[in-house]
C-alpha positions, 0 to 999 in steps of 0.5 A: 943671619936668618934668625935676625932677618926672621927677628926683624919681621916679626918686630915690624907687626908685634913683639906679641900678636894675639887672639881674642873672641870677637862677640859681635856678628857685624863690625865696623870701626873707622878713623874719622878724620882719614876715613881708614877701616881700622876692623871690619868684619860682615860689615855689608851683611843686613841685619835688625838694628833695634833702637840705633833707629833712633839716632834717625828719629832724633835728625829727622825731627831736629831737620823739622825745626819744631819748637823744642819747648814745646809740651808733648803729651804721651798718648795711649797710642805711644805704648808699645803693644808689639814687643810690650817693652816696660817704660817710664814714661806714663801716659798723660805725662806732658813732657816738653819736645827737647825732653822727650828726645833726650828721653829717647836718646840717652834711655831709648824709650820707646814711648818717647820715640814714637811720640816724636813721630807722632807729633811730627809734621803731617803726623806718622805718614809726613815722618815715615816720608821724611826718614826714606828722604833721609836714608836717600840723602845719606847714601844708605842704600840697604836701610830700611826703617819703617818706624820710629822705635827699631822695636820692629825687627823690619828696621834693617840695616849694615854696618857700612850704612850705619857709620854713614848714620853716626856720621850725620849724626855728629854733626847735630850738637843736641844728639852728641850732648844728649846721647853722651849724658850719662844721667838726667833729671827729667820733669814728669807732671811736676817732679824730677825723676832721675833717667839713665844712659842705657851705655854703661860706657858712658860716664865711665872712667877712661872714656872719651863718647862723643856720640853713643846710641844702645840698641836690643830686640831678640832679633836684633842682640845687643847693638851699639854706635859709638863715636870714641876718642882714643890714643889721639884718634878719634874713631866712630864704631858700630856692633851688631847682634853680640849675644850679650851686653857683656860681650858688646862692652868687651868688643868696645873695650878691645877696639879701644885697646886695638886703636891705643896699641894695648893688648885686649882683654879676653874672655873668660868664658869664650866659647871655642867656636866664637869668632876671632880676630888677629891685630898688633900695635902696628895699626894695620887695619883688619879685615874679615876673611871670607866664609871663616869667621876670622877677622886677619891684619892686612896693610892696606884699606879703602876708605869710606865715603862719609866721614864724621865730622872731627869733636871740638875739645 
């Protein structure tokens, strides 16, 4: 009697439970229509966010209404001397604006970014303003973002704040189509040259992007917002500082797998001190214990109050 009472239990989680490395610091993963946490882990804890600052970049200027057809020239002032990231993008290019913020979406150039700032009504000073006006109107109350790029390790941010982020950024139709192209043939001085998705994910077979943005700086790691569509679900994610691009994609991989009920890949490699988290088909939601770096299944969760807006198939 106790053996099938003992059975029963463990048939209400998982007829196998598992353990996989977690490669991310930060993590959180929300169901878009209910709101429900699915995994969270330091999900409150401020860190750099790289170039995931230019999903704010992109609504600041598309809330502006300039003239997307619009040349810009890629001035001197646009190079990056601070981190002395490569680009190409040559300066004198003139580049129409919807192209240049495609150019910062889907590649992250950062030369791009910061022409968009530049160009912006009342210039650096008028866009610096509209983002703090932004970041107060969404509620994300422990961001800061003083440029355009996220080359600056001062662009901080949380996960929480973040899926507010993702979430007003899906409701904009040229940073979901931009940012989920997974290549573009761009004008530059007369000639088409072909740019690239910095997300391998996207364009990958099995993947259903709705919304995607890279990020890396040293301090920051390899960061990523993505909006996916899984198992019938539609579930917006945001990783920060995973030591590796390798280790950002498999945290992607599992949290699909976690969200269909698949078991995760593990890594080859792990190391022992990495991270870990528990999960099942059972769609318990998962929360990080406190001061131990694991990440456990628990019943029940809050919900958070901005919720992406569903994608229209």
């Amino acid at each position: 009697m106790l053996k099938k009472l003992f059975a029963t239990v463990l048939m209400s989680f998982s007829a196998a439970a598992f353990a996989v490395p977690f490669g991310s610091q930060s993590v959180l993963v929300v169901e878009d229509d209910t709101g429900k946490i699915l995994l969270e882990k330091n999900a409150d804890r401020v860190a750099p966010i790289a170039s995931l600052t230019k999903l704010m970049t992109a609504m600041v200027v598309l809330d502006a209404r300039q003239d997307l057809d619009e040349l810009i020239e890629i001035d001197r002032s646009d190079v990056d001397t601070f981190k002395h990231s490569s680009s190409r993008v040559p300066v004198g290019a003139l580049i129409s604006r919807r192209d240049v913020l495609q150019l910062a979406l889907m590649s992250s150039d950062n030369r791009a970014a910061h022409a968009l700032a530049r160009t912006y009504p009342g210039g650096m000073p008028g866009f610096k303003l509209a983002v703090r006006q932004k970041i107060a109107a969404l509620g994300m109350t422990q961001t800061v973002i003083e440029e355009p790029t996220g080359l600056s390790p001062r662009n901080r941010s949380t996960a929480g704040d973040l899926v507010k982020m993702a979430a007003a950024s899906s409701k904009y139709p040229e940073i979901t189509r931009m940012s989920t192209e997974s290549k573009e043939l761009i004008n530059i001085n007369g000639r088409e040259v072909e740019y690239r998705n910095t997300n391998r994910l996207v364009g990958a077979q099995g993947w259903d992007i709705g919304l995607s943005k890279t990020g890396y700086i040293q301090e920051a790691g390899r960061c990523l917002i993505m909006n996916i569509k899984a198992g019938g679900k539609n579930a917006t994610m945001v990783l920060l500082n995973a030591s590796a691009s390798s280790a950002r994609i498999l945290d992607a991989l599992n949290i699909r797998r976690f969200i269909t009920g698949d078991e995760p890949v593990s890594m080859a490699k792990a190391s022992s001190g990495a991270p870990r988290y528990k999960a099942s088909s059972s769609r318990a939601s998962v929360k990080a214990t406190a001061g131990k770096g694991k990440i456990k299944a628990v019943k029940k969760r809050g919900k958070v109050k901005v919720v992406p807006k569903r994608r229209k198939k």
